[in-house]
N, C-alpha and C positions, 0 to 999 in steps of 0.2 A: 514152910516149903513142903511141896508133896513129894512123894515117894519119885515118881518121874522127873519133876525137874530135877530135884538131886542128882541122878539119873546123867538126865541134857546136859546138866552141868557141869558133869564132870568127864564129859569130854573134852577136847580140844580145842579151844578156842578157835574157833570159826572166820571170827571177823580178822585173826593176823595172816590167815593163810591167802597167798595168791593167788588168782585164776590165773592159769595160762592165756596168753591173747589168742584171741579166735583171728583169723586172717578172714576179713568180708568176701563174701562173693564175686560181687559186682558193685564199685561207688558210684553213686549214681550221679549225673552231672547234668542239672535242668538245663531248658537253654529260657534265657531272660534277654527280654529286650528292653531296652531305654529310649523314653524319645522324651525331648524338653518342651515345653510352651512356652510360649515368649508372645509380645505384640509389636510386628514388623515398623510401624510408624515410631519407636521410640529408638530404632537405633540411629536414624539419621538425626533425630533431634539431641541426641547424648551421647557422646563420643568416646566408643572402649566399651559403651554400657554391655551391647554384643560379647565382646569377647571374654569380659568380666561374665556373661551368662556362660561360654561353651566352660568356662574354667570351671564354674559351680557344678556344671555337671559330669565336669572329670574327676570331681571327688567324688561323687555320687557313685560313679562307674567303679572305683577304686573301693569304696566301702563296700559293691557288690562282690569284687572277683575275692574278696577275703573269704567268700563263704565256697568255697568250691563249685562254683555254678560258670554254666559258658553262656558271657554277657554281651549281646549284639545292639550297640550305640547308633539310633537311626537318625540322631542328629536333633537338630531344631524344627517345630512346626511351629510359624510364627503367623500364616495367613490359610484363610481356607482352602486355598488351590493344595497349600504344600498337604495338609489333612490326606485331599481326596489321592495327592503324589503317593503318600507312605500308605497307604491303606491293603492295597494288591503285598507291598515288600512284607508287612507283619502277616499277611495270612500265608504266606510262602515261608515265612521264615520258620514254621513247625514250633510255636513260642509254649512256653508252658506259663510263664507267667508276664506281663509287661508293667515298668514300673513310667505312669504320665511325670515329669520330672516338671513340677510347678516352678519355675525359673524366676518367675516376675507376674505381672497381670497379663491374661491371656484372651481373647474373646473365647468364646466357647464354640466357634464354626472350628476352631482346631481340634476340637476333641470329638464333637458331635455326631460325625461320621464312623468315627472309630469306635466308639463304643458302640453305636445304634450295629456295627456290622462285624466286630468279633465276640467271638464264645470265650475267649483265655481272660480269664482273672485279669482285672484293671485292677491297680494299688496306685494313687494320686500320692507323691512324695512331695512337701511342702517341709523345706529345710533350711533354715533363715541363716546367713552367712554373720550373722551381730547379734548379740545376745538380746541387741536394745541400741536402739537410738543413737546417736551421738548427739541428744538434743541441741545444744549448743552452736553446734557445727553441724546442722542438719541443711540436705538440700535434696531436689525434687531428685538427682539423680541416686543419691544415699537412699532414700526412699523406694524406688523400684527397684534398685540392686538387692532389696530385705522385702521384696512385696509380693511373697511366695506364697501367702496363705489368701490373698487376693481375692482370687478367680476361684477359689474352694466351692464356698456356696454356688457360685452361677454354674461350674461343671456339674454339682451334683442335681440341681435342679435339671437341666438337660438332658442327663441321662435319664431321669425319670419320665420325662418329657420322649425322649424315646425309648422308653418299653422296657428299662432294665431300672437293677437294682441302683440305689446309691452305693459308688466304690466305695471301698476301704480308702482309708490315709494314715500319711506318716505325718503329723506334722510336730517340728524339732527344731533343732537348730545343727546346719553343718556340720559344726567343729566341738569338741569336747560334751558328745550328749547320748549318755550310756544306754539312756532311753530307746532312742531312734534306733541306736546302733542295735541293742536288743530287737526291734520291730522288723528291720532288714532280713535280721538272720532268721528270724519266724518266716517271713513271707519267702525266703529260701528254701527254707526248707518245706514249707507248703509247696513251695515249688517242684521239690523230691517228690511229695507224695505223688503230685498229679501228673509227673512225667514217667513215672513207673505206671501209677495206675491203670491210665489207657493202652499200655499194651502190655500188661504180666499175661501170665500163660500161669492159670491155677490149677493145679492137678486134682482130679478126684477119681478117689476110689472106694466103692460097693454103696453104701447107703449109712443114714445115721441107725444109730441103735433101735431098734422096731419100739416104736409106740413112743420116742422123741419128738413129739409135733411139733415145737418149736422151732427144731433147727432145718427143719427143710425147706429147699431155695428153685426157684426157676433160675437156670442155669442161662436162661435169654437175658431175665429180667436184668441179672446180677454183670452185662454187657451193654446192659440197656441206661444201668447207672451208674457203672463205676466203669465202663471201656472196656477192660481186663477181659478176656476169654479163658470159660472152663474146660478144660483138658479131659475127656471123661478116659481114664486109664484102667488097664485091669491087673489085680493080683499078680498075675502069672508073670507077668513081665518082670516084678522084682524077686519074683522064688528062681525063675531063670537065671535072673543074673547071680545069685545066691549059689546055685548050683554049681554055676562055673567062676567060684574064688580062687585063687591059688593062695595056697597056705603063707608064701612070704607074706600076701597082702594083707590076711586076717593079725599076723604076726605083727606088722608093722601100727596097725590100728589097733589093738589090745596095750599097744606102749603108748599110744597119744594118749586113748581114753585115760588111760593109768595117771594119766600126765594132768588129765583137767580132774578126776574124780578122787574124793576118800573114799574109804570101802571100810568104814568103822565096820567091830562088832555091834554085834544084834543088840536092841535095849531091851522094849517093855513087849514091842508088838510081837504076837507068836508066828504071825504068817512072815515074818523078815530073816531074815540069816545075815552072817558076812557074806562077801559077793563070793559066786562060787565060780571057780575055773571053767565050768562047761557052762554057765552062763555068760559069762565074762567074751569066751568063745564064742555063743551063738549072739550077743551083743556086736563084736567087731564083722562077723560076716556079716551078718546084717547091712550092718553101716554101712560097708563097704559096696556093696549090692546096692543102696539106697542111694548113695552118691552114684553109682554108673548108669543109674536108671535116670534120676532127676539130669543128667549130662544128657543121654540118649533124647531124652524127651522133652529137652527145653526147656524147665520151667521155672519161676519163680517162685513156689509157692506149692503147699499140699494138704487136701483135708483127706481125711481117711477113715474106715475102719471095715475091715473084712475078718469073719471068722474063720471060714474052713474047717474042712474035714478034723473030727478028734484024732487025734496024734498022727496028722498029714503033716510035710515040710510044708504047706502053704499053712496051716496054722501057728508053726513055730517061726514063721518069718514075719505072717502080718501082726505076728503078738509082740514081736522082740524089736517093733521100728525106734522103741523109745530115747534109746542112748543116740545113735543116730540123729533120731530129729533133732533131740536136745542139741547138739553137735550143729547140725545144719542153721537150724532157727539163732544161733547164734552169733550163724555167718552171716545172717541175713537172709534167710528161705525158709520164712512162717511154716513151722507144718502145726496141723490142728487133730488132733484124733474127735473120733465119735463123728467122723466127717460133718462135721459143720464148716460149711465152707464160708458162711456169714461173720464168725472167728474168727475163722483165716485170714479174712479180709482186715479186720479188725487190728489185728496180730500184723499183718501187713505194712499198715497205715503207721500204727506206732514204729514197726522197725527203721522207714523212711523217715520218722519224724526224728530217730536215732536214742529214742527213748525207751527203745527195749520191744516188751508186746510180749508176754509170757501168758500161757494159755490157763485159764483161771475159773473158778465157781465159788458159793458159798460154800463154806462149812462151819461147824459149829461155833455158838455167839457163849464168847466169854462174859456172862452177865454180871461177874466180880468187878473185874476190870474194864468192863466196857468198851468192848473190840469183837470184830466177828475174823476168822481163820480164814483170809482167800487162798486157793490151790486148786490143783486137781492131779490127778497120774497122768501118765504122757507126757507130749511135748513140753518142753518149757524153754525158755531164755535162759541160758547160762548165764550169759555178757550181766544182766543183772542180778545176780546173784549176790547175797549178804556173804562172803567171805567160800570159799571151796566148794563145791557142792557134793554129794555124795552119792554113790552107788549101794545098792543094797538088793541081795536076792530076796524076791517072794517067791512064796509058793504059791500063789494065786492072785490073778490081779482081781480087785472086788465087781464082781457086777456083770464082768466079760470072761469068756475064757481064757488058759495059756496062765505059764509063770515065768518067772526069766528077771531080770536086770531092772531095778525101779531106780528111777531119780529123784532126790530127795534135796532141798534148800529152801531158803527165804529170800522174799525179794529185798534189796537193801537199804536201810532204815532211814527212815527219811520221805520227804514227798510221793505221793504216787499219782498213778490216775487209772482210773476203768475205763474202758470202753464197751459196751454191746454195743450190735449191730442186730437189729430186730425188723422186724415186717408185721404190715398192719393187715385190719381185715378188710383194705381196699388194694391189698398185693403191692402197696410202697416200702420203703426200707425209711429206718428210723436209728438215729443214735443216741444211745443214753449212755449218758456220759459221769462221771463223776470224781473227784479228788477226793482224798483222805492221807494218812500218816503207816509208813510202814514204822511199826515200832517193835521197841527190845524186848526180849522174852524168849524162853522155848518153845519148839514148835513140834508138835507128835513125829516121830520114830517110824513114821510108817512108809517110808520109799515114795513119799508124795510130795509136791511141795505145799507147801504151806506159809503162811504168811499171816502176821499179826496185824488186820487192818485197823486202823481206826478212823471213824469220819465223825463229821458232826452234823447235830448235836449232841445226838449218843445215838446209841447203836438200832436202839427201836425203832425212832423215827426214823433215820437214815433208810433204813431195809423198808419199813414202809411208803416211803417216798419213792423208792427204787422200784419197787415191784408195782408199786400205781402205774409206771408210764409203760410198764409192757413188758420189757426186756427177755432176750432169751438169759438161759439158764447159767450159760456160759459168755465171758468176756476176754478181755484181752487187758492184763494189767501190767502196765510201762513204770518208768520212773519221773519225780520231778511233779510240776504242776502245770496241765498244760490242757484244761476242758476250753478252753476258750480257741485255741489253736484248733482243735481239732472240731469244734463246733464252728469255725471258720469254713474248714473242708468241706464239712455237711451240707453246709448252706450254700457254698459253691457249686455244689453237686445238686444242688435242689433236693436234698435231701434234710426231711425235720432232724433238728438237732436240740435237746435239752439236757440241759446239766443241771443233775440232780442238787 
């Protein structure tokens, strides 16, 4: 054991301590629509078969509203008239996702209109009410009441046939199928992403760090494919609101912060302290100022980075937004320093998916253990945090000017996923994507976070693999295992999506 870990060690166990719960911002509540397909000529010929259809898809209904989403039931389309009926009602109804509810066999003049003429995410749910047969006791009406996956092939054919991709499907079985029910709540919350995306309001301020070519963004483009409009904001407006705190309110935010953070002694790093009082103070005004500004200005979302004058109040504010963000982005209000707003987005996306989104880069590759350290200073996710997180004064932050208040933790252990969000040299956006393992060990002392990754199949190739498809420098790393969801979103967006 090294001199350092001993060190890590012999602090206080990390992983027993609480966070305090962060209250969200805003929950976000997609709106989904359902409509069933059925074939008109069989209800007259099989008696009840109808209604035995609307019941199937009142369980369906009932398995969406578990996920907190507002779910609009358009009924049955069993002939093409009723198609061209519903067609006007889903583009009115402001849908973010709709789910074809495969009922029985369908022709496909029910569907063919509708897909050739809406933009919202189709998911065809094919959900078998029998796990199987009743061979014995089988009959032509037992047969259509389980003949959900039917009409699969012929809708996907169709839609290709008009100009779009083959949807997405569920297909499962109604009752006791943990699968499906897994698949639902994915396409839910796909749903979050893309009802927030099209209209967040992302704030940005000054520029990225001079001679960062990676992270800078057309601010059209970035509306052109994710909906969301950039905010372009100036410094002055959070030193203003800075200026005018009243001391109750900095008082009362120096007791929360106290509430989410440790403020261990100093370990190994020289430029670290215990937190000091008059950081701790320029931390909670800060904050405080950051919230009435992000109020004033509507937004969901923030990339940033401004220097300012040496030893100006606008230097000591735009250095000190960290505890704050930490605090916001936890609520659910991505902020991203080094204004990458590409990040942001990134950071976004994960927080909708409810999987966190903690602002991240490489740092150095434990070539013993074979694991590289993701982190970086600034903003991070609390919510996923490995046990307390901690505060820590520096005297210097590395690379930027200002010192003040560093946040310091790991993300916690267990599944992860990366995201970047990168641009190519034909001005498209691209997501590189990837899982790996947050695992156990100590993580350097130095007011950053940090985090033990590991992917496969070892560390080498992993980074070589990553860095082939382009990626900016910085990602956005969530909890859980979820490249496949989120490469979902990409591709919805007509955005390349690969997982590393």
């Amino acid at each position: 054991m090294t001199e350092l870990e001993g060190q890590l060690l012999a602090e206080p166990d990390k992983k027993k301590q609480a966070i305090p719960v962060i209250k969200r911002r805003v929950e976000t509540v997609p709106r989904i629509g359902v409509f069933g397909v059925g074939y008109v000529k069989y209800w007259s010929q099989f008696e009840g078969l109808y209604d035995q259809m609307m019941e199937k898809q009142e369980i369906l209904l009932g398995k969406l509203r578990k996920n907190k989403v507002e779910v609009i039931d358009f009924g049955m389309v069993d002939e093409v008239s009723r198609a061209y009926e519903l067609l006007p009602r889903l583009k009115a109804a402001n849908l973010d996702l709709i789910f074809c509810d495969m009922l029985t066999y369908a022709t496909s003049s029910t569907f063919g209109v509708i897909i050739k003429n809406m933009d919202v995410l189709v998911v065809l749910v094919a959900l078998q009410p029998d796990s199987a047969l009743d061979y014995n006791n089988a009959s032509t009406h037992l047969q259509l009441y389980n003949d959900d996956i039917c009409a699969l092939p012929e809708f996907a054919g169709v839609a290709v046939r008009m100009g779009k991709k083959v949807p997405d499907m569920i297909i499962g079985t109604l009752h006791n199928d943990p699968g499906s029910e897994a698949e639902i709540a994915e396409y839910c919350n796909i749903a979050r992403v893309l009802h927030d995306l099209k209209t967040a309001r992302i704030g940005h301020i000054g520029h990225p760090i001079e001679a960062m070519l990676d992270m800078h963004s057309d601010a059209t483009m970035l509306t052109a494919h994710f909906g969301l409009h950039i905010v372009q904001c100036e410094a002055n407006e959070i030193v203003a609101k800075y200026e005018g705190i009243a001391p109750a309110d900095v008082e009362a935010e120096k007791k929360r912060i106290l509430e989410f953070f440790d403020t261990p002694d100093p370990v190994s790093d020289p430029i670290s302290e215990k937190l000091k009082e008059a950081d701790l103070e320029v931390a909670a005004r800060v904050s405080v100022a950051l919230e009435k500004f992000v109020e004033d200005k509507n937004l969901d979302g923030l990339a940033y980075y401004y220097e300012g004058e040496d030893n100006s109040t606008t230097r000591q504010v735009m250095t000190n937004l960290i505890v704050g963000n930490s605090l916001l982005t936890g609520a659910g209000f991505p902020m991203c320093g080094e204004s990458d707003l590409k990040c942001c987005i990134a950071m976004f996306i994960m927080d909708r998916l409810g999987i966190g989104g903690s602002f991240a880069e490489f740092h150095p590759v434990d070539f013993s253990e074979n694991f590289i350290l993701v982190g970086h200073d600034g903003p991070h996710n609390i919510t996923i945090a490995q046990g307390k997180p901690i505060l820590r004064s520096l005297k210097k932050y590395h690379g930027k000017p200002g010192f003040g208040a560093g946040v310091e933790f790991k993300i916690k252990e267990g599944p992860i996923t990366m995201l970047s969000i990168t641009s190519t040299y034909e001005g498209k956006f691209k997501f590189v994507i990837a899982e790996g393992e947050s695992v156990e060990g100590p993580i350097p002392p130095t007011g950053n976070t940090n985090t033990r990754g590991f992917f496969k199949p070892d560390v080498r190739t992993f980074l070589k693999k990553w860095v082939k498809e382009g990626p900016t420098h910085h990602f956005a790393l969530g909890v859980g295992h979820h490249a496949e969801t989120i490469k979902k979103i990409g591709e919805y967006l007509n955005i390349e999506a690969v997982i590393v």
